[in-house]
Structure formats: structure tokens, C-alpha cells
C-alpha positions as CSV (number, residue, x, y, z in Angstrom):
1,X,0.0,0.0,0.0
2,X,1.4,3.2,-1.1
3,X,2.0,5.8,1.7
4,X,0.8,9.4,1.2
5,X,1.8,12.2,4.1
6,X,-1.3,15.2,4.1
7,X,-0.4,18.6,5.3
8,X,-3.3,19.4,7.4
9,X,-3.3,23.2,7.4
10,X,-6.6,23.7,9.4
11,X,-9.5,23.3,6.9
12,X,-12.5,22.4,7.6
13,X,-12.5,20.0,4.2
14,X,-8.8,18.3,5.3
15,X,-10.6,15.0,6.2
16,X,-12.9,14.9,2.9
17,X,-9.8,14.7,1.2
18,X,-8.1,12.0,3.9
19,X,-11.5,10.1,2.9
20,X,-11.2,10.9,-0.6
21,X,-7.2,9.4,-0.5
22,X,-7.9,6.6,1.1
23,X,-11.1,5.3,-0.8
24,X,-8.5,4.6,-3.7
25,X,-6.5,3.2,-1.9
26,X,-4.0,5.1,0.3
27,X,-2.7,5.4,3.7
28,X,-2.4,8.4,4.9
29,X,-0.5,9.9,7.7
30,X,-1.9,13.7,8.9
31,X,0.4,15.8,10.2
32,X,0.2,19.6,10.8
33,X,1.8,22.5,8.9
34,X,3.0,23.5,12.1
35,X,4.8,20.2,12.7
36,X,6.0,19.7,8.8
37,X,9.3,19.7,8.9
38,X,11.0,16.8,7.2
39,X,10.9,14.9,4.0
40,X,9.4,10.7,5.2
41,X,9.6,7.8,4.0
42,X,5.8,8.4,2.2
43,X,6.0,8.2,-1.8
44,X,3.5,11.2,-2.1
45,X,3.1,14.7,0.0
46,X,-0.5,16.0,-0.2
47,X,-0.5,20.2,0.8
48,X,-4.6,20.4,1.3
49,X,-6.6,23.5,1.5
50,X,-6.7,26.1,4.2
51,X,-7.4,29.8,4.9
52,X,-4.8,32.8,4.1
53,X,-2.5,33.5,1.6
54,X,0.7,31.1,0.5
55,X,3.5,33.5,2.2
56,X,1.7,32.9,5.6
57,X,3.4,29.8,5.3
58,X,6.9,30.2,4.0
59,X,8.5,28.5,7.2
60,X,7.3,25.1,5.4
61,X,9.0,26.3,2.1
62,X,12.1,24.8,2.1
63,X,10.5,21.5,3.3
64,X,8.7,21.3,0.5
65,X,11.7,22.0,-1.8
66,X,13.5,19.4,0.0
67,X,10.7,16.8,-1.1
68,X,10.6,18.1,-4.3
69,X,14.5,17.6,-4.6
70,X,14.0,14.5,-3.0
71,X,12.0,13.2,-6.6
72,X,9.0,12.6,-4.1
73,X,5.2,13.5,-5.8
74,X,3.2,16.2,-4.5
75,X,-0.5,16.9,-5.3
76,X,-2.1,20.2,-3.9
77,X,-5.6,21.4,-3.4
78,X,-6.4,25.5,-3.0
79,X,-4.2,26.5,-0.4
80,X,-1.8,23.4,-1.8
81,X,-1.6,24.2,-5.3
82,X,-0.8,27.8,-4.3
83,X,1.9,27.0,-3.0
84,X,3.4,25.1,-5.4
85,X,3.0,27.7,-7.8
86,X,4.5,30.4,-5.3
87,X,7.4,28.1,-5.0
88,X,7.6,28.4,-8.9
89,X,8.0,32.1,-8.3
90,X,4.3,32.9,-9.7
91,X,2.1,35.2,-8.3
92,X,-0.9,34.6,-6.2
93,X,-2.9,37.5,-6.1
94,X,-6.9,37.9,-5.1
95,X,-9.1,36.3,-7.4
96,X,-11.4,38.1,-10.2
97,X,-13.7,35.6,-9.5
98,X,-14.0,34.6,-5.4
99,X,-16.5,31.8,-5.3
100,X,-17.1,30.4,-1.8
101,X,-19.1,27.3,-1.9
102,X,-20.1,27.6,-5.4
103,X,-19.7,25.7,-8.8
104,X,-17.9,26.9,-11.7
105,X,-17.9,24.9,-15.3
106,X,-14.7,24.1,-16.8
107,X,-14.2,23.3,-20.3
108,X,-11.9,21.0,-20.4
109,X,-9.4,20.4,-24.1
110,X,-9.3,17.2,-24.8
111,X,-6.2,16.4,-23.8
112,X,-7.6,17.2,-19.9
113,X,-10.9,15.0,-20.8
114,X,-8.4,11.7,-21.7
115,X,-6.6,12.9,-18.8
116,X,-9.6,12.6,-16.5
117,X,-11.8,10.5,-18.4
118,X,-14.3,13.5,-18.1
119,X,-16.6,14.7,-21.0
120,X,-16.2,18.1,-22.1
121,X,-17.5,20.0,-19.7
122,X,-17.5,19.4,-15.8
123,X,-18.9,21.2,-13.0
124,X,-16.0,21.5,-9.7
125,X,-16.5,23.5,-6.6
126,X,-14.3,26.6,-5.4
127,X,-14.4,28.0,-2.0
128,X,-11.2,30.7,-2.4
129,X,-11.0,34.2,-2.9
130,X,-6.7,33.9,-4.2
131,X,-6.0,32.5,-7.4
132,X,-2.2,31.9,-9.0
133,X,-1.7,34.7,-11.8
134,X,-0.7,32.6,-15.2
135,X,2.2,34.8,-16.3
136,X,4.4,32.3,-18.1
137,X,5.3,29.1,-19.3
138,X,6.5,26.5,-17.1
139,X,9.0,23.7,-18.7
140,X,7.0,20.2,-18.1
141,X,4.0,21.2,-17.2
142,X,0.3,21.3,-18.5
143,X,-2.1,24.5,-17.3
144,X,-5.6,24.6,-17.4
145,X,-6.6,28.3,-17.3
146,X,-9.5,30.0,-17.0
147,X,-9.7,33.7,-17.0
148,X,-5.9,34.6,-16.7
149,X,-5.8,32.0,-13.9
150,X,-4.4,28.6,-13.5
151,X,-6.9,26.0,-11.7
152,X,-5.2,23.0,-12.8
153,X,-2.3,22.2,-13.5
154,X,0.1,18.8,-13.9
155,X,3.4,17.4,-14.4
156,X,5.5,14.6,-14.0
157,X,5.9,15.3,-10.2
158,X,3.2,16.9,-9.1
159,X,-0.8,17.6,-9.6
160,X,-2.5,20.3,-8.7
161,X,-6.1,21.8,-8.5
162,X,-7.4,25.8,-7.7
163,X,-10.9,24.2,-6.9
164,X,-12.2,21.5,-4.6
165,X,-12.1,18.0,-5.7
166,X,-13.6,16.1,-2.7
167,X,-16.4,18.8,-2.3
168,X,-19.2,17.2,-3.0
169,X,-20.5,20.5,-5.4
170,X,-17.8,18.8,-7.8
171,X,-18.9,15.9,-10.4
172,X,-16.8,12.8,-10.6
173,X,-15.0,13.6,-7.4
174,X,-12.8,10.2,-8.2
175,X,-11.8,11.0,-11.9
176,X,-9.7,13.8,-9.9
177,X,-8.1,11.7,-7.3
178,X,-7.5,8.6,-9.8
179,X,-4.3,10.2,-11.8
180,X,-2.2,10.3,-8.3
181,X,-2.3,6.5,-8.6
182,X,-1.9,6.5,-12.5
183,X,0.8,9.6,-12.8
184,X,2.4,10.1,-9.6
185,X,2.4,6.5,-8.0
């Protein structure tokens, strides 16, 4: 069984997602961004969702580099996939479209819809009010963008999402969880 460590940063959703990582399979070890400070023996780091902006959390920074240079996989939700992007250098700046709690569409290429084994179109909830900017190209890795920001996003080491997966406002909450198994594991 494949060992995933999630970076509880005080969210009310942090055990959907726990639920969500174990249903396919997973076994998962929480541990608070307050006490994150090592890379484990776990093959993937999950960074969940949680209030504030990225730079509140900076002290777990270089922890998170040290996994990365490590070769370990990281998937982030909100919060999560902030970060990864702030660590990237990438702006995270408040949102032209806050949503708490409400669905958005996404039309996905198809590319993303092979990816996901989604149709076309798919409904996913967001509860944020920051969103990364999408100012540039980033060597190895695929953006979904909608309205100048980046709400997914993937690569050979990581997988990230701007919206909720586990929410249960967000169709085919498995087709998002399912590519840590086939991509990162």
C-alpha cells in the first residue's frame, strides 16, 4: 500500500480529502503544517486547503523543496496548489472571480478529458478568494486556465487543482483523485 503524508493546514474539508485518499486506496499519515518539517519515508506529500495566503506559510517552504529535490510526488488542493506555484515564483494575487461554496464549469481540451476521463465540460467547486496569476510558461507542465488563472495544472511530479475535488459540489470527485495512482504512484 502506497503511503501518502497530508499537510493538514486547518480546513474544515482536510478530512474529505483524507476520505477521498484513502477510498483509492492510500494510507495516509496527517500531520500539521505547524509540525512539517522533514521529508518521510511516504512516496506522495499531499498540501490540502486552508485559509490565508501562500506567504503565511513560508517557514514550510524549504520542506517542500527538500521533497521536491527528494524526486518525491506532490498533489495540492487550493491552499496546496498555491503553493506550489509560489514556489515556482508565480504570483498569487486575489481572485477576479472569489467563489465560496459555489460551482464553476470548466471546459476541459481534450487532452484534460483523456486525462480525466471526463466529458467536455464538468462542474467542480471553489471555496477561495486567491488564485495563481498565469504569467508564463513552465518547462514540463500542462495548465488549465481560466480567466488569466491557473486552476489545474500537472506534471511529471506533481498535480494540482485551484478548486475542490472532494467537495461534494464537484462531479466525478474520483476522476480527480484517480491520476495520483496512474501519474504520480
Amino acid at each position: 500500500m502506497k503511503k501518502a503524508l497530508f499537510v493538514d493546514f486547518d480546513d474544515s474539508f482536510s478530512f474529505n480529502v483524507v476520505q477521498e485518499l484513502t477510498e483509492i486506496g492510500l494510507l495516509v499519515k496527517v500531520v500539521s503544517w505547524t509540525e512539517f518539517n522533514a521529508v518521510t519515508e511516504h512516496e506522495l506529500l499531499v498540501l490540502g486547503p486552508g485559509p490565508g495566503h501562500p506567504d503565511e506559510y513560508q517557514r514550510i517552504f524549504g520542506v517542500i523543496r527538500d521533497w521536491q529535490e527528494a524526486g518525491k510526488k506532490i498533489f495540492g488542493i487550493c491552499l496546496g496548489h498555491q503553493i506550489l506555484w509560489r514556489l515556482k515564483g508565480f504570483e498569487v494575487l486575489q481572485s477576479a472571480f472569489p467563489l465560496h461554496g459555489q460551482k464553476i464549469k470548466l471546459n476541459l481540451p481534450e487532452a484534460w478529458q483523456e486525462w480525466l476521463n471526463l466529458p467536455a465540460e464538468i462542474w467542480v467547486q471553489r471555496y477561495n478568494s486567491l488564485a495563481v496569476v498565469d504569467s508564463a510558461s513552465e518547462v514540463g507542465v500542462e495548465k488549465l486556465v481560466k480567466d488569466g488563472e491557473i486552476v489545474m495544472s500537472r506534471s511529471s511530479s506533481f498535480i494540482s487543482y485551484q478548486f475542490h475535488p472532494e467537495s461534494v459540489g464537484t462531479k466525478c470527485r474520483e476522476s480527480f483523485f484517480r491520476p495520483i495512482l496512474t501519474d504520480l504512484l
